[in-house]
NUZA-846563 format. One line per field, with one value per residue: residue number from 1; z, y, x of N, C-alpha, C in turn. Coordinates in Angstrom, 3 decimals, decimal comma. Layout:
i = c(NUM | ...)
n.pz = c(Z | ...)
n.py = c(Y | ...)
n.px = c(X | ...)
ca.pz = c(Z | ...)
ca.py = c(Y | ...)
ca.px = c(X | ...)
c.pz = c(Z | ...)
c.py = c(Y | ...)
c.px = c(X | ...)
***
This chain:
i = c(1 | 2 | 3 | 4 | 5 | 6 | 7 | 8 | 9 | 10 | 11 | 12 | 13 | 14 | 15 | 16 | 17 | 18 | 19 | 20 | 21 | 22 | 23 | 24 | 25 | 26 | 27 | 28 | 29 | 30 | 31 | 32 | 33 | 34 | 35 | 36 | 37 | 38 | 39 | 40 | 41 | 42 | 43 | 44 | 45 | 46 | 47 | 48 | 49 | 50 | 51 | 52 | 53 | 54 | 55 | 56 | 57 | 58 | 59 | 60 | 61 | 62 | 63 | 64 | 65 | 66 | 67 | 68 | 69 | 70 | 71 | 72 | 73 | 74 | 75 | 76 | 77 | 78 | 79 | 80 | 81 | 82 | 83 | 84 | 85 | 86 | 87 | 88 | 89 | 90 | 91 | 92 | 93 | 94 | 95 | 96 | 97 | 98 | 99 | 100 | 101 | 102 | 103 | 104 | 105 | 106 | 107 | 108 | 109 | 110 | 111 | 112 | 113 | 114 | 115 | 116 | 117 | 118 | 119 | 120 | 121 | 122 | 123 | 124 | 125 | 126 | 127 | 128 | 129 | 130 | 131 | 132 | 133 | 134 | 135 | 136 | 137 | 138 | 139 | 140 | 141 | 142 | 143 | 144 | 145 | 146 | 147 | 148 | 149 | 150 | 151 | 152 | 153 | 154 | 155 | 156 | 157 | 158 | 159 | 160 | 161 | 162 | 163 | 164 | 165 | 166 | 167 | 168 | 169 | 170 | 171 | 172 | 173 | 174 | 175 | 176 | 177 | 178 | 179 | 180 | 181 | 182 | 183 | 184 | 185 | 186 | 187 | 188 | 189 | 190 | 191 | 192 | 193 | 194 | 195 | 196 | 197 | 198 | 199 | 200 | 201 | 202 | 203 | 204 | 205 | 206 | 207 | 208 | 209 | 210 | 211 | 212 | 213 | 214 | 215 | 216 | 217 | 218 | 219 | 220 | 221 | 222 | 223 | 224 | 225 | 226)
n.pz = c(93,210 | 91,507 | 89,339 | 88,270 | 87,979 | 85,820 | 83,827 | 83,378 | 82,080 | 79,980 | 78,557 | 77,778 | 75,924 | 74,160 | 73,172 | 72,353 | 70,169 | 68,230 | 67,690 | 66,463 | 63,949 | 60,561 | 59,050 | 57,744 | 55,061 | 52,756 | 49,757 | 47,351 | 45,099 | 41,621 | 39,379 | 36,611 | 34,696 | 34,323 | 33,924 | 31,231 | 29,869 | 29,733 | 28,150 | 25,803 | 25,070 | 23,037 | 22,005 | 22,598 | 20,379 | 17,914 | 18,576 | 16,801 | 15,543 | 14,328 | 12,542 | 12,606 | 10,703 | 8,060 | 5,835 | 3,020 | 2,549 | 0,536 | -2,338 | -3,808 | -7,051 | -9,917 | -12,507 | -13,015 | -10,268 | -7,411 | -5,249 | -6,049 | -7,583 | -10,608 | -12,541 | -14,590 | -13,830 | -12,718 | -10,822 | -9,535 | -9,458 | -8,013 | -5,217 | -4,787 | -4,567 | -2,648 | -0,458 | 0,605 | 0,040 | -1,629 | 0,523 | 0,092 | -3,333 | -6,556 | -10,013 | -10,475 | -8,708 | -6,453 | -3,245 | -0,120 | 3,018 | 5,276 | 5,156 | 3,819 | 0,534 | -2,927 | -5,681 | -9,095 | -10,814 | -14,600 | -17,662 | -16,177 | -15,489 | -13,662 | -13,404 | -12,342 | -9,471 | -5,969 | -3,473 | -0,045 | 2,722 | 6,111 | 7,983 | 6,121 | 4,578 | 3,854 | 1,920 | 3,294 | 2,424 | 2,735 | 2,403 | 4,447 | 6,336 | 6,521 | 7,937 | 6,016 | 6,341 | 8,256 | 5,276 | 4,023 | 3,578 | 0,747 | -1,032 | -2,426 | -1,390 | 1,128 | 1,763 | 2,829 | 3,629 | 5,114 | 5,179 | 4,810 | 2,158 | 1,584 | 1,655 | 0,355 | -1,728 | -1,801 | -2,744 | -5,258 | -6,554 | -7,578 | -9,020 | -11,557 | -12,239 | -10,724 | -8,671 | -6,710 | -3,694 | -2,659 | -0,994 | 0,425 | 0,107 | 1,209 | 1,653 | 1,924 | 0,263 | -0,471 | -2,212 | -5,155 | -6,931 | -10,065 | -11,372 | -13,634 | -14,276 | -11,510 | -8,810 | -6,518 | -3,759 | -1,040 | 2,239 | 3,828 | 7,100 | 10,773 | 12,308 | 10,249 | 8,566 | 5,657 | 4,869 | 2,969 | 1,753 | -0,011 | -3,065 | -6,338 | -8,813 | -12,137 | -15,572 | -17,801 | -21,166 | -23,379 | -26,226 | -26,392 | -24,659 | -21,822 | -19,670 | -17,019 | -17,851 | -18,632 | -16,861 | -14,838 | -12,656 | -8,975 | -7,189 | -4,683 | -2,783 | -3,781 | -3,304 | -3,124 | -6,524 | -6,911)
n.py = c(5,946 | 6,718 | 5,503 | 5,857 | 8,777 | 8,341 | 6,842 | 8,777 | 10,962 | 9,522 | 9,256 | 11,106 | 12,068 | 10,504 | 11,502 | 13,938 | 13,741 | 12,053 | 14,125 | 15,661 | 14,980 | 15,140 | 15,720 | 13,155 | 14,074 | 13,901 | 14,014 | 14,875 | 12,865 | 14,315 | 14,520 | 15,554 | 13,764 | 11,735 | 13,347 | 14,043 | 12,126 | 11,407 | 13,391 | 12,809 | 10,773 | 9,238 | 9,869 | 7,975 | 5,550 | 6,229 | 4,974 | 1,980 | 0,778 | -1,870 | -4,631 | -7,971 | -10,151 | -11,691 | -13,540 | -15,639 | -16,819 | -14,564 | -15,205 | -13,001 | -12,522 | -11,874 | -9,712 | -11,639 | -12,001 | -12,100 | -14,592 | -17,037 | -14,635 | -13,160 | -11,159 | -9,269 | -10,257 | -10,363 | -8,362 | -10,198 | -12,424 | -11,844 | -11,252 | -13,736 | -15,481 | -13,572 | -14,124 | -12,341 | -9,962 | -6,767 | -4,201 | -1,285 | -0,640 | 0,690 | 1,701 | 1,859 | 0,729 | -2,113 | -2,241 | -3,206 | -2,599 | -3,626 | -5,190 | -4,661 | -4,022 | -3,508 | -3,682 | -2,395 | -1,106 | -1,659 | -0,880 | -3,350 | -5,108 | -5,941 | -4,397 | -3,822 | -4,482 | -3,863 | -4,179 | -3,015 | -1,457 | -2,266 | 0,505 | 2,785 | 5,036 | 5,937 | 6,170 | 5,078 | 3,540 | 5,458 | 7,616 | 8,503 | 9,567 | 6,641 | 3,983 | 1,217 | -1,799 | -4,613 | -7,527 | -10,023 | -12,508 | -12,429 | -12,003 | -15,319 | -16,548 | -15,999 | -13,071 | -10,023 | -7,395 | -4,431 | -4,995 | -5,050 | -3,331 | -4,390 | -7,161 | -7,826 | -7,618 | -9,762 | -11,895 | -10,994 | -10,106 | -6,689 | -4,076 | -2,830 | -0,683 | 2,426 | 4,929 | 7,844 | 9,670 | 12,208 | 14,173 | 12,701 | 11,805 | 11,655 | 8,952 | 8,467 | 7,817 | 6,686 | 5,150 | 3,800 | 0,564 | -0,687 | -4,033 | -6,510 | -7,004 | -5,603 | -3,612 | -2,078 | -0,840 | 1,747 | 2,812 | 5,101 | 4,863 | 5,889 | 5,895 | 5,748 | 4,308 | 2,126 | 0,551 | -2,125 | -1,094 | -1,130 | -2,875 | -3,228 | -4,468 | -5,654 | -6,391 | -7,987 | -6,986 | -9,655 | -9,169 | -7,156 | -6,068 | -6,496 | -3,726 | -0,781 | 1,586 | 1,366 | 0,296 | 1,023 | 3,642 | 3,785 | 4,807 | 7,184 | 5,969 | 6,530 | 8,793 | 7,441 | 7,394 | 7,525)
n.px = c(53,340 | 54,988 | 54,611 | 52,339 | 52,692 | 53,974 | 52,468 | 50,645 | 52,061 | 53,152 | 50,495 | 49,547 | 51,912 | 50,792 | 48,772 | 48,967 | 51,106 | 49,134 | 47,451 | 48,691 | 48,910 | 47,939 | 44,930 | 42,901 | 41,333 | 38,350 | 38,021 | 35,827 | 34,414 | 35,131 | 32,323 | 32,505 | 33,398 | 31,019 | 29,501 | 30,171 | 30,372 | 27,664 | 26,613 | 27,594 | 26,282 | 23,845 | 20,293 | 17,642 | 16,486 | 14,085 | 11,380 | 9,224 | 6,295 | 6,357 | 4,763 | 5,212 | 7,269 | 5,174 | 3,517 | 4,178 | 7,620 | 9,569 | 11,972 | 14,379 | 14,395 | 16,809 | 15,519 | 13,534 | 11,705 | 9,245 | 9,822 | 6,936 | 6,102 | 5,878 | 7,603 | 4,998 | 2,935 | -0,822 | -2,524 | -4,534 | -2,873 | -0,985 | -2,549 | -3,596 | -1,139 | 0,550 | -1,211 | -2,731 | -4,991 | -4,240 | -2,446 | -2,805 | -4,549 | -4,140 | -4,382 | -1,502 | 0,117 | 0,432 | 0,079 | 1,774 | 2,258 | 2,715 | 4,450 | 6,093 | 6,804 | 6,046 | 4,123 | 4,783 | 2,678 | 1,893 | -0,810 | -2,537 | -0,371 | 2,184 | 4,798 | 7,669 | 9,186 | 9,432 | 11,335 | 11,356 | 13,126 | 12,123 | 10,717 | 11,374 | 9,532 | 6,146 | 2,982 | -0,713 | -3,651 | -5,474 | -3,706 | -2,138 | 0,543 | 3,025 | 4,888 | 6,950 | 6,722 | 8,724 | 9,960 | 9,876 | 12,020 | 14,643 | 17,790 | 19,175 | 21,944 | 21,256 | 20,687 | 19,634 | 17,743 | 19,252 | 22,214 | 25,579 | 27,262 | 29,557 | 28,874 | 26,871 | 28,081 | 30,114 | 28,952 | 27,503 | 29,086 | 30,980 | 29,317 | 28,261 | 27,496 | 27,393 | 25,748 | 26,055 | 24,489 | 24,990 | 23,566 | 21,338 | 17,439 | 14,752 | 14,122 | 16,242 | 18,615 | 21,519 | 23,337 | 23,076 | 23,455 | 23,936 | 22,913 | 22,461 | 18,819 | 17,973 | 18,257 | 19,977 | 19,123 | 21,110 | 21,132 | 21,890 | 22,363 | 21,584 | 24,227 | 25,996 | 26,854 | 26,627 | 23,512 | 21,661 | 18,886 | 16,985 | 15,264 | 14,907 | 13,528 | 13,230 | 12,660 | 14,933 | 15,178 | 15,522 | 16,308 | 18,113 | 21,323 | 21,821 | 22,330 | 23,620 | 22,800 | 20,510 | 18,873 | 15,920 | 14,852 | 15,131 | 12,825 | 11,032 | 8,522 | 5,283 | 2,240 | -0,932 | -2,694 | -5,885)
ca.pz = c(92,753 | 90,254 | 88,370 | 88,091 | 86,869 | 84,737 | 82,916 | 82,748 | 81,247 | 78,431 | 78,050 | 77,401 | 75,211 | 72,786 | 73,040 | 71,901 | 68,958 | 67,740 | 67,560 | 65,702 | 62,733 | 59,556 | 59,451 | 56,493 | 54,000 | 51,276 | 48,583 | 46,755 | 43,778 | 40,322 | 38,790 | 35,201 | 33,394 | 34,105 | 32,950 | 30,020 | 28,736 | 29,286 | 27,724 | 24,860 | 24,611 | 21,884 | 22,375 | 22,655 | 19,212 | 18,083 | 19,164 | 16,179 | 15,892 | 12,703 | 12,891 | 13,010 | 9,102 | 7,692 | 4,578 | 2,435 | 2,201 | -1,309 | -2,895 | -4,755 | -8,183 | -10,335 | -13,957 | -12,805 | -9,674 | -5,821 | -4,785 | -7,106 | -8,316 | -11,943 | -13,779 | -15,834 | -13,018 | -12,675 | -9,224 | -9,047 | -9,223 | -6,736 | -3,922 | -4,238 | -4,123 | -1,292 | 0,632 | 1,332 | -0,309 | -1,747 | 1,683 | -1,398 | -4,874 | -7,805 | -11,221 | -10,501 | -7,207 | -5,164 | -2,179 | 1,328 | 3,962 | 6,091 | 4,465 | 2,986 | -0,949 | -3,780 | -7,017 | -9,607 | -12,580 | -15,856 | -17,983 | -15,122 | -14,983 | -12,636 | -14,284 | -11,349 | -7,837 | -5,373 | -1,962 | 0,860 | 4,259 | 7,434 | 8,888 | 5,345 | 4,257 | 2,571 | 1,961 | 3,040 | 1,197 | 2,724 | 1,899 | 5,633 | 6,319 | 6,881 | 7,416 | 5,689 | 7,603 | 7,545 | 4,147 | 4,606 | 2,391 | 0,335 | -2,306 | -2,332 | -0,206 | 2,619 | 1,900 | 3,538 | 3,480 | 6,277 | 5,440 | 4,583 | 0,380 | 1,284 | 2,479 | -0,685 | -3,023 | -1,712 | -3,651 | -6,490 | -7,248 | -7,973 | -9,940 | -12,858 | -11,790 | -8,945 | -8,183 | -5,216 | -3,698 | -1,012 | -0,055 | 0,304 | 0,003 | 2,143 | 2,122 | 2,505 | -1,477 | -0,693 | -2,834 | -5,970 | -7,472 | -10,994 | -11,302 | -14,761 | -13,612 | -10,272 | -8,377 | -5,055 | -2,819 | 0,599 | 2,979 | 5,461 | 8,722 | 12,220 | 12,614 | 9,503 | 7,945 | 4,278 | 4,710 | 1,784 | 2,089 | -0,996 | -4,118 | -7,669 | -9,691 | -13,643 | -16,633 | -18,818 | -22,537 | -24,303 | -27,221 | -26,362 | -23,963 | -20,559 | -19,467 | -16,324 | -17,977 | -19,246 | -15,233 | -13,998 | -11,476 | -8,385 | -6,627 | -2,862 | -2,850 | -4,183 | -2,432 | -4,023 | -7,418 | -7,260)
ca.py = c(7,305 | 7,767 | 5,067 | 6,667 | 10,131 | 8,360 | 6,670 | 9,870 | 11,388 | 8,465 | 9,211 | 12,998 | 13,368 | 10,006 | 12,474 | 15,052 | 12,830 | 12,301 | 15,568 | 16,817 | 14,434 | 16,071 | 15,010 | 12,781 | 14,702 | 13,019 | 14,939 | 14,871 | 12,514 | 14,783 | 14,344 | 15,843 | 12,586 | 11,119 | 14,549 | 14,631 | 10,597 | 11,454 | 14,479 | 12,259 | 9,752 | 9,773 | 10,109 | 6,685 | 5,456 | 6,264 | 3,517 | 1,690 | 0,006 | -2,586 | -5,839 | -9,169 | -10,502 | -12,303 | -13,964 | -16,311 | -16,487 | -14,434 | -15,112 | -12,034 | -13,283 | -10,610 | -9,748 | -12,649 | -11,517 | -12,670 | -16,046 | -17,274 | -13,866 | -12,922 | -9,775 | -9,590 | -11,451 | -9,705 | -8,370 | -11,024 | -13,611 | -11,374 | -11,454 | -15,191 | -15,615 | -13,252 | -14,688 | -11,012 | -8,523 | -5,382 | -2,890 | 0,095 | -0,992 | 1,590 | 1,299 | 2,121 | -0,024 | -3,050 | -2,261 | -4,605 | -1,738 | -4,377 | -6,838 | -4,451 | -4,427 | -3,207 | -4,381 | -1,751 | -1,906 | -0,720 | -1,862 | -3,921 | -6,507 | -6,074 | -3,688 | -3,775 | -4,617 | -2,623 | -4,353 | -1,753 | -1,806 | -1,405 | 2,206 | 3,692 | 6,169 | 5,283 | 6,326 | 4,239 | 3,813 | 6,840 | 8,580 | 9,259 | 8,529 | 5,520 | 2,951 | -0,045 | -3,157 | -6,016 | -8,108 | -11,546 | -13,070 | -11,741 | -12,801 | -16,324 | -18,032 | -15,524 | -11,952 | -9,761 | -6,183 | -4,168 | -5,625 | -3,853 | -3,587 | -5,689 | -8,625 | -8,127 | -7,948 | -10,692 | -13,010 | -11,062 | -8,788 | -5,093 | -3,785 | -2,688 | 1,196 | 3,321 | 6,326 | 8,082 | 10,791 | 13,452 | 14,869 | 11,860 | 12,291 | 11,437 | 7,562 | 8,142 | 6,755 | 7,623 | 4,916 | 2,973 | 0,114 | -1,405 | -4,960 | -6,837 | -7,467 | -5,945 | -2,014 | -2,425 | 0,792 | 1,713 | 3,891 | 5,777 | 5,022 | 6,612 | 5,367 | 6,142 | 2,872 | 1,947 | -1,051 | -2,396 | -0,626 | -1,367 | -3,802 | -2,721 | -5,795 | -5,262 | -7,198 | -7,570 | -7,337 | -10,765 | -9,035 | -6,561 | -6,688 | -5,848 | -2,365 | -0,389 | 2,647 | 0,954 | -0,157 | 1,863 | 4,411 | 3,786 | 6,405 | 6,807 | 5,585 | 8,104 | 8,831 | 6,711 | 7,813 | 6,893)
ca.px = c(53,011 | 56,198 | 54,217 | 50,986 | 52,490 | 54,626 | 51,766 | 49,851 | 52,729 | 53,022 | 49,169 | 49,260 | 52,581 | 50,553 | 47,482 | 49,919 | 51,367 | 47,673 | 46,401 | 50,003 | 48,491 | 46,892 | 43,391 | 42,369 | 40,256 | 37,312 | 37,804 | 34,384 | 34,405 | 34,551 | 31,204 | 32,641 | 33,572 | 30,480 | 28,564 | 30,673 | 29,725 | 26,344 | 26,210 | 27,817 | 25,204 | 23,112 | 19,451 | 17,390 | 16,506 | 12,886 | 9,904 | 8,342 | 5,277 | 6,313 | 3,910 | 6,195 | 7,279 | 4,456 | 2,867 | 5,090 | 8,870 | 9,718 | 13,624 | 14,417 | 15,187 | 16,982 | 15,289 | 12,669 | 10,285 | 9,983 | 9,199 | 6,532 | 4,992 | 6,978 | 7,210 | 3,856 | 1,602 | -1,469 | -3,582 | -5,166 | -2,260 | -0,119 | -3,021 | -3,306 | 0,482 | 0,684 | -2,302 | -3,633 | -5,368 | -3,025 | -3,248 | -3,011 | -4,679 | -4,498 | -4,254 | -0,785 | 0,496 | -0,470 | 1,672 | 1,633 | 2,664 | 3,088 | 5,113 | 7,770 | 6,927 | 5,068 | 4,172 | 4,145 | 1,906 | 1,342 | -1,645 | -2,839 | 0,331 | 3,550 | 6,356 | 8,926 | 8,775 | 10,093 | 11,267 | 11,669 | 13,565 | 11,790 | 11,312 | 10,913 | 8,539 | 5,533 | 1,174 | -1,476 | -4,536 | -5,796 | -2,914 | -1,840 | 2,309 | 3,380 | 6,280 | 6,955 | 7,189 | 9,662 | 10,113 | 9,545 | 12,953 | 15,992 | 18,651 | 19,540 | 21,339 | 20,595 | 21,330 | 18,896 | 17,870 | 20,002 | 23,499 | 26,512 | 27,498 | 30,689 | 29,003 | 26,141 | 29,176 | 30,650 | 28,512 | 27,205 | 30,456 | 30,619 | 27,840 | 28,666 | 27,539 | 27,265 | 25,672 | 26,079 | 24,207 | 25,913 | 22,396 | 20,300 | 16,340 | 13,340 | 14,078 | 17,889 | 19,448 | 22,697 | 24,163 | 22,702 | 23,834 | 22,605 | 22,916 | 21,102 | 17,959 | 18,039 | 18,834 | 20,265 | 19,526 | 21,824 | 20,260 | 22,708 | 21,274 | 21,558 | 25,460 | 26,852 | 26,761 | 25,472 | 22,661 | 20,946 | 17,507 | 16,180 | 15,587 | 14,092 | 13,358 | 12,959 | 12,882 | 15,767 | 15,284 | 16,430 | 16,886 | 19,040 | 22,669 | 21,740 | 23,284 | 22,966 | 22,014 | 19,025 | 18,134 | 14,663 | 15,871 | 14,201 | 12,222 | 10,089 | 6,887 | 4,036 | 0,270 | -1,450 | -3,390 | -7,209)
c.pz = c(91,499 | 89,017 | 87,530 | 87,043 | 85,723 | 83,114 | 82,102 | 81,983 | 79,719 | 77,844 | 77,190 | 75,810 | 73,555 | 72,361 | 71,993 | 70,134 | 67,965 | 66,996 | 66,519 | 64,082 | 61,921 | 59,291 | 58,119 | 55,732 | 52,965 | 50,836 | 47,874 | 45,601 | 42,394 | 39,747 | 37,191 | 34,307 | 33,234 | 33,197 | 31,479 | 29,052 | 28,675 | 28,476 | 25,993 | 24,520 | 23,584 | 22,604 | 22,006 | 21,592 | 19,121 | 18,242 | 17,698 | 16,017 | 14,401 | 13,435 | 12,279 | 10,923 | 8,953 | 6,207 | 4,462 | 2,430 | 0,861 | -1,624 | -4,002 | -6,069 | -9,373 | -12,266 | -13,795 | -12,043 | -8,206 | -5,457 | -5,885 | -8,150 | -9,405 | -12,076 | -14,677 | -15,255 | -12,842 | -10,936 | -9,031 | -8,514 | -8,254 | -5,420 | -3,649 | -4,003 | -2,769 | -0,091 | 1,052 | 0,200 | -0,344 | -0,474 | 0,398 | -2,802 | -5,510 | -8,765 | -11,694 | -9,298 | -6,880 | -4,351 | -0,624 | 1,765 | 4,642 | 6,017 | 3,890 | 1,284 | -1,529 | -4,944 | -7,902 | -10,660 | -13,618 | -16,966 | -17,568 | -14,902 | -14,003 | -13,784 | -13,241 | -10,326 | -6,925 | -3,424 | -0,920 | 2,671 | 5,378 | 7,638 | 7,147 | 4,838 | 3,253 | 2,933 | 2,788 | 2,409 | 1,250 | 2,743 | 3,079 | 5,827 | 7,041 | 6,642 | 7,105 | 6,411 | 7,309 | 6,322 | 4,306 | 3,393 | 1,878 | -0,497 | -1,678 | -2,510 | 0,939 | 2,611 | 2,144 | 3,714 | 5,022 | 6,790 | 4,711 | 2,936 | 0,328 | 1,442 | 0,983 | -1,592 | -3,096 | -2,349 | -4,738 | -6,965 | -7,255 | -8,862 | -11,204 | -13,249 | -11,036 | -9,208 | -6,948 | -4,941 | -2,567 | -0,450 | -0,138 | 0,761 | 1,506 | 2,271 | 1,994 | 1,161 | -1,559 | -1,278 | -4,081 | -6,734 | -8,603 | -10,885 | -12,663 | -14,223 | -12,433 | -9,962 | -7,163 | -4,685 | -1,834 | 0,834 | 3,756 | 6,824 | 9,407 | 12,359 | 11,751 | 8,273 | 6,681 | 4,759 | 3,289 | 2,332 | 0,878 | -2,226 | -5,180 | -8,594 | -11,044 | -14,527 | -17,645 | -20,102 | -23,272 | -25,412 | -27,413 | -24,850 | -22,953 | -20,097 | -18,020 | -16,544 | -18,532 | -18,037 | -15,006 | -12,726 | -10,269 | -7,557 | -5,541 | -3,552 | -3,101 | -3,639 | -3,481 | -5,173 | -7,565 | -8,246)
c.py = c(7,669 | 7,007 | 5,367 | 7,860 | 9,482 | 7,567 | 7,900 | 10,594 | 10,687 | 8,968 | 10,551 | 13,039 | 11,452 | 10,841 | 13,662 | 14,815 | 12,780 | 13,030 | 16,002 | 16,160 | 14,969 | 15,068 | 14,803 | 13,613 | 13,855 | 14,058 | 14,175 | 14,160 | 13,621 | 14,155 | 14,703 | 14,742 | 12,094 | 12,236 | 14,541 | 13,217 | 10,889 | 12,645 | 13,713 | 11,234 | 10,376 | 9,633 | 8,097 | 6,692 | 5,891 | 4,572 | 2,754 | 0,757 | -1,217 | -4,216 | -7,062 | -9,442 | -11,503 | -12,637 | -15,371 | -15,888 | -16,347 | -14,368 | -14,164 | -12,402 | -12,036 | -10,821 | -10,731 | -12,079 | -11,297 | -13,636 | -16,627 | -16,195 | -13,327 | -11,562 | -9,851 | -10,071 | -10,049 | -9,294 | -9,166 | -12,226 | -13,190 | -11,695 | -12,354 | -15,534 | -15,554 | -13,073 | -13,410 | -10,159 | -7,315 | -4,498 | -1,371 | -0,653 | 0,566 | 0,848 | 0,993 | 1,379 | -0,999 | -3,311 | -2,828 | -3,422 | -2,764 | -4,830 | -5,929 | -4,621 | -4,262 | -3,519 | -3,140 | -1,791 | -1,176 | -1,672 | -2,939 | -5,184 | -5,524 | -5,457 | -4,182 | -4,316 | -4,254 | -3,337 | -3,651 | -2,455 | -0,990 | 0,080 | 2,834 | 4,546 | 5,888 | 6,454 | 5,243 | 4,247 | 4,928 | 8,122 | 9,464 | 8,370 | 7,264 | 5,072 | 1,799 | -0,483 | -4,028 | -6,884 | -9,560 | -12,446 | -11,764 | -12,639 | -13,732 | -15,900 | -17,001 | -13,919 | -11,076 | -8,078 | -5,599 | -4,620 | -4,721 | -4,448 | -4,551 | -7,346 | -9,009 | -8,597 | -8,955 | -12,142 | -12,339 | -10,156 | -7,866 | -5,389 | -3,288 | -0,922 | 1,312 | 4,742 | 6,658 | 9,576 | 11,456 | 14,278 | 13,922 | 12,528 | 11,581 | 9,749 | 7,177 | 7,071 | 7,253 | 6,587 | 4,261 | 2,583 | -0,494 | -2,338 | -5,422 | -7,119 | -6,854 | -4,522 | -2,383 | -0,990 | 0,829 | 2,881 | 4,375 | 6,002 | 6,215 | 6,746 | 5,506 | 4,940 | 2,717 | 0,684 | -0,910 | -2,312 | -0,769 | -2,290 | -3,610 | -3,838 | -5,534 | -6,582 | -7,089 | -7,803 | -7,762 | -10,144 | -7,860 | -6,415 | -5,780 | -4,673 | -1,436 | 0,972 | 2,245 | 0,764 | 1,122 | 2,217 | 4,179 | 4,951 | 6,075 | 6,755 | 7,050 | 7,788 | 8,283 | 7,648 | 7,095 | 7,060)
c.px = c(53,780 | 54,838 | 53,248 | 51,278 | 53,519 | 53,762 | 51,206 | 50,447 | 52,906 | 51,811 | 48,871 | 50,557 | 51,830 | 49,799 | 47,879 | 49,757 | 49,846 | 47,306 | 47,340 | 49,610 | 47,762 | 46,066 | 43,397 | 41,058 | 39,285 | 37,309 | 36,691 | 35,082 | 34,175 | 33,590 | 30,878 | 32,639 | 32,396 | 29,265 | 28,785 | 29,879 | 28,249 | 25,966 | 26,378 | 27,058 | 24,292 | 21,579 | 18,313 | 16,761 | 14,543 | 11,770 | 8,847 | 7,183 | 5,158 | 5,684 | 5,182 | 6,159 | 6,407 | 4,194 | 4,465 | 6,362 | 9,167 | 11,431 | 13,229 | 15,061 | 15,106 | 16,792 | 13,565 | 11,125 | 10,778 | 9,204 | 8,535 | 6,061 | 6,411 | 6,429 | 6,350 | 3,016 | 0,807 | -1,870 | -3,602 | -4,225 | -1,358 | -1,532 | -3,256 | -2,202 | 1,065 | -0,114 | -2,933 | -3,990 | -4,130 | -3,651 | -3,333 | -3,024 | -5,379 | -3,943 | -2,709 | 0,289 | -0,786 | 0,709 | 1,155 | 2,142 | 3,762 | 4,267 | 6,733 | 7,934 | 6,036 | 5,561 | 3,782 | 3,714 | 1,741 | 0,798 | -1,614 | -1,929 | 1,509 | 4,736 | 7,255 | 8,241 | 9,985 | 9,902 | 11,783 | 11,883 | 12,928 | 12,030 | 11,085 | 9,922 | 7,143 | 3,809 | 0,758 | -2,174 | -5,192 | -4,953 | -2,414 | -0,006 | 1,768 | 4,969 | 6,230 | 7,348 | 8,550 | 9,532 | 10,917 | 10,614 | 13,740 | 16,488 | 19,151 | 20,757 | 20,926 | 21,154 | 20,282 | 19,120 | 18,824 | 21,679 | 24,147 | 27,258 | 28,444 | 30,365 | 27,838 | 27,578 | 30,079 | 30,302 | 27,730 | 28,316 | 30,233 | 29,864 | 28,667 | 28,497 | 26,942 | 26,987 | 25,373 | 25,320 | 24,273 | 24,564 | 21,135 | 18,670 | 15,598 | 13,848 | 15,667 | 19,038 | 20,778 | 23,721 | 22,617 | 23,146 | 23,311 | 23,390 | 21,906 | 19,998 | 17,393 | 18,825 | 18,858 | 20,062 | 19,917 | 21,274 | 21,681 | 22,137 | 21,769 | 23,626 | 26,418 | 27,203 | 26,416 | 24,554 | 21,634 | 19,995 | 16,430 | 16,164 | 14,633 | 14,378 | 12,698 | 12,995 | 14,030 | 15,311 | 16,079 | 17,626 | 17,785 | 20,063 | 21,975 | 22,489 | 22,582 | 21,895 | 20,516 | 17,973 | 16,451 | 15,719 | 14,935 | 13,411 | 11,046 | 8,873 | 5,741 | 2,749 | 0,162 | -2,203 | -4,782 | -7,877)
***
């Protein structure tokens, strides 16, 4: 009998012990940090519909052309060159949407040519927006629209002048470099970045000393003129 109440006694004062314990709590996970990163996310980039780089591979050759077509080639010898039909022919342009590049003309040969980075702003032939496509090649050995000025300048040097512009336009020219031969344009993307968004290809005149102020300024694509 002692043994009995002396268990039940052990049993009651652990029961005791037990109960005298402060009860574990779950405090609720804070749900702020993760509100706060998402609130800090940026918004998902926009969706474009640019068709894959096609036609011939053109090397941008500065003062010269791109690939085989020269400064001075006519229509006709640019749409055999570039295996397609101009998507916009005026008297004034034969521009590839697609492709990333227009040829511009005066009295029906090739003044400049004007290679443009993806996502930029352009007409079609019916004069409804558009974006230029990818651009099939770049400056030898491999320099490529969408790269950053230090990595261009790393093989052709500083330019020789710079203008910069603190309220960039419609196709984003917030630097331009002249070069003989040759206008580099940087866009200021999404990120803050400069990428080479553009390439204005001219003729230098032999007979007089190459200079930037002499360069063609480049400028966004215009509705076409029929």
């Amino acid at each position: 009998m002692r043994r009995i109440t002396s268990c039940l006694l052990s049993l009651a004062l652990a029961t005791s012990a037990l109960s005298c314990k402060p009860k574990a709590t779950n405090k609720p996970v804070s749900a702020a940090p993760a509100a706060s990163s998402a609130s800090a996310r940026r918004p998902p980039p926009k969706r474009h519909d640019w068709p894959l780089p096609s036609g011939p591979m053109l090397a941008v050759l500065a003062g010269e052309g791109v690939g085989p077509i020269r400064i001075g080639a006519t229509v006709a010898t640019i749409e055999r060159l570039m295996e397609l039909p101009c998507e916009v022919k005026t008297a004034d342009v034969c521009r590839y949407v697609a492709r990333g590049v227009e040829f511009n003309l005066e009295n029906g040969v090739t003044k400049t040519i004007h290679v443009q980075r993806a996502g930029r702003p352009t007409q079609n032939a019916a004069g409804a927006e558009a974006e230029f496509g990818f651009f099939k090649g770049g400056i030898p050995p491999d320099l490529r629209l969408g790269m950053i000025p230090m990595a261009i300048q790393e093989h052709l040097g500083p330019p020789p002048k710079v203008e910069r512009n603190p309220q960039a336009g419609p196709v984003n020219f917030a630097e331009i470099h002249y070069y003989p031969g040759l206008t580099i344009e940087y866009d200021r993307i999404e990120n803050g970045n400069l990428v080479m968004g553009g390439l204005l290809i001219y003729k230098v005149d032999p007979n007089s000393l190459p200079s930037a102020s002499s360069a063609p300024r480049p400028t966004p694509s215009a509705k076409p003129k029929h």
